[in-house]
N, C-alpha and C positions, 0 to 999 in steps of 0.2 A: 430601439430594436429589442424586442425580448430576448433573454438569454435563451441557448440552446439546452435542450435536455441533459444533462449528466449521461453517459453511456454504462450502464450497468447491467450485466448479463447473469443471469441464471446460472449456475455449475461451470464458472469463468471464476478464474483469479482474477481480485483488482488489487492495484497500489490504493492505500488511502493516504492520504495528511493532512493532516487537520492542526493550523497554530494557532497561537494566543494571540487573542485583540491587540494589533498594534506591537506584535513581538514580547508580550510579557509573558511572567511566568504562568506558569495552568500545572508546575506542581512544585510544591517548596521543600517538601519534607515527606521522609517516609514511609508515614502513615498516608500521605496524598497517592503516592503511585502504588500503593496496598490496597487502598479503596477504591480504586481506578480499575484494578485489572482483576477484583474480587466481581465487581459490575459488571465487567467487559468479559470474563467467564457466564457469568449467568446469563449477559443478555445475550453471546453467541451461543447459547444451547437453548432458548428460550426463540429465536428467530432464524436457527436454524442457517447459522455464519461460521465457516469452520476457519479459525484463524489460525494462520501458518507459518507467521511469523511478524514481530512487533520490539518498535523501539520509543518507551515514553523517555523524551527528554525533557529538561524545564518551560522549553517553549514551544514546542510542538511534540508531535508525535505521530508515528508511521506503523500502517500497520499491511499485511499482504493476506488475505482474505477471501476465502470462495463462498458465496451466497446460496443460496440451494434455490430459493426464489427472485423473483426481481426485488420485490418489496422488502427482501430482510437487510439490506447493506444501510438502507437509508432509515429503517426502523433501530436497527444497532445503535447506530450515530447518533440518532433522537432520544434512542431513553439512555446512552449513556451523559447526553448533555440536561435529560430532565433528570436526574440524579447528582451527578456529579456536580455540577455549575453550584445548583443552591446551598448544597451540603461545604464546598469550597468558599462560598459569600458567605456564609453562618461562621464558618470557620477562621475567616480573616477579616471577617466584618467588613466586608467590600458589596458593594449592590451593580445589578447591570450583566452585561454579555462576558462572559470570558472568550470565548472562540472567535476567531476572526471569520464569520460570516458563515457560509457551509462548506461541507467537508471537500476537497479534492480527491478524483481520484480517475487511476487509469485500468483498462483492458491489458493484464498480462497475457502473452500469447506463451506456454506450459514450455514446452519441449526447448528453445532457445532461450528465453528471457525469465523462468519462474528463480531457479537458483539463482539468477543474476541480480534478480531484483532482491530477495531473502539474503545474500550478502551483503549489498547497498543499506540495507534497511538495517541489517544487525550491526555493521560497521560505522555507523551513525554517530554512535557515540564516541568514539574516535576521531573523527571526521570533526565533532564539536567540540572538541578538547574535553569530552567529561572524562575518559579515561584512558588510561595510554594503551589497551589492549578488551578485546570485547568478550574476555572473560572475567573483569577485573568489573565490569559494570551488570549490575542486578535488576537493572528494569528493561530485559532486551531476554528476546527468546534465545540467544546464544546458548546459554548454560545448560538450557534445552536439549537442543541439538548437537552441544558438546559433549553432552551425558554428566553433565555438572552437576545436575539439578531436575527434576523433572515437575512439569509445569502444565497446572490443569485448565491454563487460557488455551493452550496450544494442541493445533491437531495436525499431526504431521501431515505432510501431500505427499501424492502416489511419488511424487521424483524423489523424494529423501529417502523412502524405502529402497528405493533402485540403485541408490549407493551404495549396498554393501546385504548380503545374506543374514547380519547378525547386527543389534546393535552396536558391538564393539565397532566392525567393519563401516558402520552408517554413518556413526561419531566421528572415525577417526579421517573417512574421506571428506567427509563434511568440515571439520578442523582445516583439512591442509587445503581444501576448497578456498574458504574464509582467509587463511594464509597468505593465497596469491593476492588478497586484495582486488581493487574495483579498478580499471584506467579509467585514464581522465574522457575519453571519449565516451566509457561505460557508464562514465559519471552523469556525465550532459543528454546521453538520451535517457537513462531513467529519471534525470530533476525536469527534465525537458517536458516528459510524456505525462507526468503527472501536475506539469502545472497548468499546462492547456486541455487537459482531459483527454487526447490523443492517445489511442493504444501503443503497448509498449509492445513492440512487433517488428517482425518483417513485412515488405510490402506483401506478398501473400499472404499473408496472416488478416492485413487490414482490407485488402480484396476481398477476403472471405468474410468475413464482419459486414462488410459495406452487402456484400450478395443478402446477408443473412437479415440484414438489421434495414434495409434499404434506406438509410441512409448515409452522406457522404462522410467519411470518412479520409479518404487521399483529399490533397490539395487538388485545387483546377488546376488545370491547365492555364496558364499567363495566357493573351492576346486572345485575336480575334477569333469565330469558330472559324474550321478552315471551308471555305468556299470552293464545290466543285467548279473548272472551269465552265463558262459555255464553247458549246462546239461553235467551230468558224461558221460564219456567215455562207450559206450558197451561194 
């Protein structure tokens, strides 16, 4: 059965994630996640991807993203895998795929689920034991948006501005945002929605998508179609 299309929309947020063949590393050191997101700046200003927020960890990596075209999220993907891959096999003397196949990714639906998922995605590294606090880890747009650091991969989205008049105000709501952490159920439908390609949404959200994009999007309905009766016999 052929695979289904990826669902990638134009001036839509997607989740990306993209791991390592087989769960190995895809950055050791560094100078790897310095080269990586030196790339991943040029080729989003170059294809016209405004990234919103992003977490490289040694075996994967997540990123939250709005495309301007359809063609730029998967042209992203590609030149930072013809870049990055060979310059990484040169530099460990390894030959072959690093990435486990092609990228994942989902339909953020903006007003309920964008901050939600830019939590998820900054909190990553915690989540993976790399750091006991998601200021404390330097390859994650947090620093960012904490005002720790200012970071020329990242283009903030209308909702972080709506935090707060000033960026003291944007930082600091954003901090105690990050704070409350992810529940477990917040957990499961954002690792949910982005491993089956499924928007990360409300059922209105994905009704509208399915109008827009005609195609299915909700599950069917179980059983048979339902059958009108016939009228009695005369």
């Amino acid at each position: 059965m052929a695979r289904q299309p990826r669902l990638i929309l134009p001036k839509q947020a997607h989740h990306i994630l993209q791991r390592g063949n087989d769960r190995q590393r895809i950055f050791r050191e560094p100078e790897d996640y310095e080269r990586f997101l030196g790339w991943l700046a040029e080729a989003a200003r170059s294809y016209r991807v405004a990234i919103h927020a992003y977490a490289l960890l040694p075996t994967q990596l997540h990123l939250l993203a709005t495309p301007e075209t359809e063609e730029g999220l998967a042209a992203l993907m590609q030149k930072l895998g013809r870049l990055y891959v060979p310059w990484y096999n040169a530099k460990y003397a390894r030959a072959g795929g690093l990435f486990e196949g092609r990228f994942r990714t989902a339909v953020v639906e903006p007003d309920r689920h964008l901050l939600m998922c830019s939590r998820y995605i900054e909190l990553a590294p915690v989540r993976e034991g790399e750091a006991a606090e998601p200021a404390s880890y330097p390859w994650s747009s947090y620093r960012h948006h904490a005002g720790v650091q200012a970071d020329a991969a990242v283009t903030d989205h209308v909702l972080f501005w709506k935090l707060g008049n000033t960026p003291f105000q944007r930082e600091a709501a954003y901090i105690d945002l990050v704070g409350q952490g992810i529940g477990p159920d917040e957990l499961a439908q954002i690792a949910g929605a982005v491993q089956t390609g499924q928007p990360l949404g409300s059922q209105a959200f994905k009704l509208e998508l399915e109008r827009q994009t005609r195609r299915r999007i909700l599950p069917a309905k179980r059983g048979r179609p339902f059958k009108t009766p016939l009228p009695p016999a005369s």
